[in-house]
Residue, then its C-alpha position, 0 to 999 in steps of 0.5 A: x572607307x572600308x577598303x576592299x582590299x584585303x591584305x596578309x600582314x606580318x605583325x612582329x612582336x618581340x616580347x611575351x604575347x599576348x600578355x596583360x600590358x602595354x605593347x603587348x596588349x596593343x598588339x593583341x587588339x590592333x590585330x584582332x581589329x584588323x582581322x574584323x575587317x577581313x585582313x589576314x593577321x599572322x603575329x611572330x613572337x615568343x614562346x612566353x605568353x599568358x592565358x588570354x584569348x586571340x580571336x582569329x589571329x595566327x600566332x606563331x612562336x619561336x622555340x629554343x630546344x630545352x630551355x622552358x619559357x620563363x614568365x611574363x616580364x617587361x623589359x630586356x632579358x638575356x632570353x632574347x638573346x636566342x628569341x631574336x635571331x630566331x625571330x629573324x630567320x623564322x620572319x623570312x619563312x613566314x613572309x615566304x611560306x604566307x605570301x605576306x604583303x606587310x610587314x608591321x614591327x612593333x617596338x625596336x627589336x621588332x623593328x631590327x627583326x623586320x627590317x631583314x624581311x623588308x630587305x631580303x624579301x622586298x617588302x614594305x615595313x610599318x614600324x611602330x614606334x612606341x617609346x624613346x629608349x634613350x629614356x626607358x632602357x636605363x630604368x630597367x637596370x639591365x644594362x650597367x653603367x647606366x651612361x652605357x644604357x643611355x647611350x645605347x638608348x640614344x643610338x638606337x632612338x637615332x638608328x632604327x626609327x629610320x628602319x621603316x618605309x613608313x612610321x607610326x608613332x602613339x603620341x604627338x610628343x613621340x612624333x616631335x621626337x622623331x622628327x629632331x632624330x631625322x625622321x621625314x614628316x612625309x612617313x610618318x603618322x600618329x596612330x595611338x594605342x586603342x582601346x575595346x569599348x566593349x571590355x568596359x561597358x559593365x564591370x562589378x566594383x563591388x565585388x572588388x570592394x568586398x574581395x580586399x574589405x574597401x568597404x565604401x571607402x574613397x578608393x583612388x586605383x592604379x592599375x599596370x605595372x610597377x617598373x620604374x618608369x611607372x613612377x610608384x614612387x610619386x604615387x605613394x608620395x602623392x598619397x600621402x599629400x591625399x590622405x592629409x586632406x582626405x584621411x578615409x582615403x584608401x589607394x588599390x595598386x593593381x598590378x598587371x605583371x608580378x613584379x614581386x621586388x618593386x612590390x617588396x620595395x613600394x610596401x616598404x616605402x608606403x610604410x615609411x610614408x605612415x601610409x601601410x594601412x591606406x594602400x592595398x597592393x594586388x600582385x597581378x589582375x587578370x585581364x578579365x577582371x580589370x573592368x571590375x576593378x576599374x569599376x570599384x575606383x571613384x579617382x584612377x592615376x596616370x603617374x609617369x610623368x614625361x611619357x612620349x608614349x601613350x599609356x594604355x592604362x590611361x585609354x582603359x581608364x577614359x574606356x571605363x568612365x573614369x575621372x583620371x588625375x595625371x601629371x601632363x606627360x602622361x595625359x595623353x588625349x587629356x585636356x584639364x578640366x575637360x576630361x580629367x585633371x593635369x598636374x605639371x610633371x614631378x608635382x607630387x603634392x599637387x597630384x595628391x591634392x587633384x585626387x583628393x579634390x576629385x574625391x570631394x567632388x562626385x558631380x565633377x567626377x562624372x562629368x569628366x568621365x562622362x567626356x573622358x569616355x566620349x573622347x575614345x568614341x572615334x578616335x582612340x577605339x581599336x575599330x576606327x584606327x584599324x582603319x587607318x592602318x590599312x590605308x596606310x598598308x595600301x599607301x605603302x604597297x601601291x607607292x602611291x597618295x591619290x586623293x580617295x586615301x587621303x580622305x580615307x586618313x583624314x576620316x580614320x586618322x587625326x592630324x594630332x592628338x593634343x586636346x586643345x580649346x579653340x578660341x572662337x575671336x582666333x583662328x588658331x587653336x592654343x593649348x592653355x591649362x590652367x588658365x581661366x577668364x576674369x570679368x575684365x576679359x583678362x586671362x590669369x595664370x592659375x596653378x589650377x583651374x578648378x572650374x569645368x571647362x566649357x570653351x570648345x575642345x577639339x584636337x589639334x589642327x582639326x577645324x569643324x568647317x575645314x578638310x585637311x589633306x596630309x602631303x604623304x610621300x613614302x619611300x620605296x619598299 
């Protein structure tokens, strides 16, 4: 269904934008989708951006007399000390002056902006929810003692996700979040981070190669940014554990904000690993160069384990074809052995031994990568969940679910995002890693599989034969 309607949505974006990571990014293709499809997208943000194109979306950025915007970061800042009330009062101007329909708030502050709009102004609010701050605000730093940062984060992951009249959520694991805070099923939905297809179709790995002397060199690559969170730390380690089964071994970091103190501080722990000569560091990657740079990697790294959200990294490594070892927090849209290799969380060791066993095997590599990408195709590209999103709008503005919408959400939108394989003597679906079939037809736990998997796969609560129709109520506007 490519609904006729045609709406003016409000995107709140309280962070730099666009920018070259996370949200940001996701913001920038969620809006750029939606304006294909004929919407009018207004964005409100800051007046922090970089140079990166945004095809026919109106931005619109708050600006605070005399004080220059700083750089890019990620993260809290006392900056947003001004943006946000500023973003606050502005939001209710546009919503008037452009006679917006919804309002769609990204992220907590997002949410806390957007949430005045839809109560003075009478409008409907999409909140996406991409993270847990009970578990990312501490990591930053900013807010000290850090039982103080833990429980801000706690009350803000208890208070503002019931902000929105309706609630899209990046992962199963979020969802399941939200639901122990109180959050109605009945509004709530998963919609992942996208990703453009096309960005990835060619890249040129070996001018990357020649650019920083990798030669032909076994190249595992990370490409992101170097907050805490991201865990660079069980990267160097897991490298290490590489090297020793794999010595010619080389690990690219490209980074995808300067972030030149973790860098100083992840140099000098790779150095007292014995590692220096192994690990190359790239302060930042410009966005038009990262298919160039994913193209050069033979093994990409999801490190961060324990992710509610969904790494946008991890969407741009299956975009580009690439076989990807991650720990199973990060491995969202991951199945072991099916379309890349999933380590238990914290298991720094066995990370590295995944990479080097994928280094070893180049025909494991390309089937894996080969699925990887097959599994964006539908599901995880920008131009079918933009879809959905509008069907959401549509749900939201009219109050109502008639059965037209639910196909369109059942077309456009999975019930879940967890791979899992169907066992075809059961009719349910049950997620097993690790686990393969001896000849008696008894199953043995093992710490790896290292066999392809080849039993079906599908995500959860699909079924080929079968038509699932979501109750969805929301709640007036």
């Amino acid at each position: 269904m490519n609904t006729h309607k045609k709406y003016r949505i409000l995107m709140v974006a309280a962070c730099p934008f666009p920018a070259n990571h996370g949200s940001a990014a996701s913001i920038r293709e969620m809006s750029e989708a939606l304006v294909r499809l004929g919407h009018e997208v207004h964005v409100l943000t800051y007046p922090i951006k970089e140079d990166i194109p945004v095809m026919g979306v109106h931005i619109h950025r708050v600006h605070v007399p005399f004080m220059k915007p700083g750089k890019v970061k990620v993260g809290p800042g006392y900056e947003k000390f001004l943006y946000d009330p500023l973003m606050l009062i502005k939001s209710l101007h546009l919503i008037r002056k452009y006679n917006i329909d919804v309002i769609h708030a990204h992220n907590y502050e997002g949410a806390l902006i957007g949430w005045f709009g839809k109560f003075l102004m009478r409008r409907p609010m999409l909140y996406n929810a991409v993270n847990s701050m009970a578990d990312e605000l501490p990591t930053y730093n900013f807010i000290k003692p850090r039982k103080l940062a833990v429980w801000l984060g706690r009350f803000l992951d208890s208070f503002v996700p019931h902000l929105g009249t309706y609630v899209t959520v990046v992962s199963d694991a979020l969802k399941d979040f939200l639901l122990a805070q109180g959050v109605s099923q009945q509004r709530m939905r998963v919609v992942p981070a996208g990703v453009n297809l096309d960005m990835f179709a060619r890249g040129n790995g070996a001018k990357v190669r020649l650019q920083h002397g990798l030669g032909s060199a076994p190249l595992v690559l990370y490409t992101g940014a170097l907050d805490d969170f991201q865990r660079i730390d069980y990267l160097l380690k897991a490298m290490q554990r590489t090297l020793q089964l794999k010595p010619d071994a080389h690990l690219l970091i490209a980074g995808s904000v300067k972030n030149a103190d973790a860098q100083q501080r992840y140099q000098a722990m790779a150095q007292a690993l014995g590692i220096t000569a192994h690990v190359t560091f790239v302060e930042v990657v410009p966005l038009t160069e990262l298919a160039d740079y994913l193209a050069a990697g033979d093994v990409t790294v999801v490190p961060r384990p324990e992710c509610p959200g969904h790494p946008v990294k991890l969407l741009n490594y299956m975009a580009a074809g690439k076989a990807t070892v991650s720990f199973k927090g990060g491995a969202k849209g991951l199945h072991h052995m099916y379309n890349g290799y999933l380590v238990d969380d914290h298991d720094h060791d066995h990370l590295g031994e995944g990479i080097a066993f994928l280094l070893e095997q180049p025909e494991l590599r390309r089937t894996l990568a080969a699925n990887a990408r097959l599994t964006i195709l539908g599901n995880f590209d920008w131009d079918t969940l933009a879809q959905g999103i509008a069907v959401l709008y549509q749900i939201m503005l009219e109050k109502r679910v008639d059965r037209v919408m639910q196909d369109a959400l059942a077309r456009y939108l999975r019930d879940g995002y967890v791979l899992e394989y169907t066992d075809k003597r059961n009719a349910d679906s049950t997620a097993l890693y690790g686990v393969c079939r001896r000849s008696s037809g008894r199953r043995k736990t093992q710490t790896f599989m290292r066999s392809l998997e080849r039993r079906k796969v599908l995500f959860s609560g699909a079924r080929p034969d079968s038509q699932h129709y979501p109750d969805v109520q929301v709640s007036g506007g």
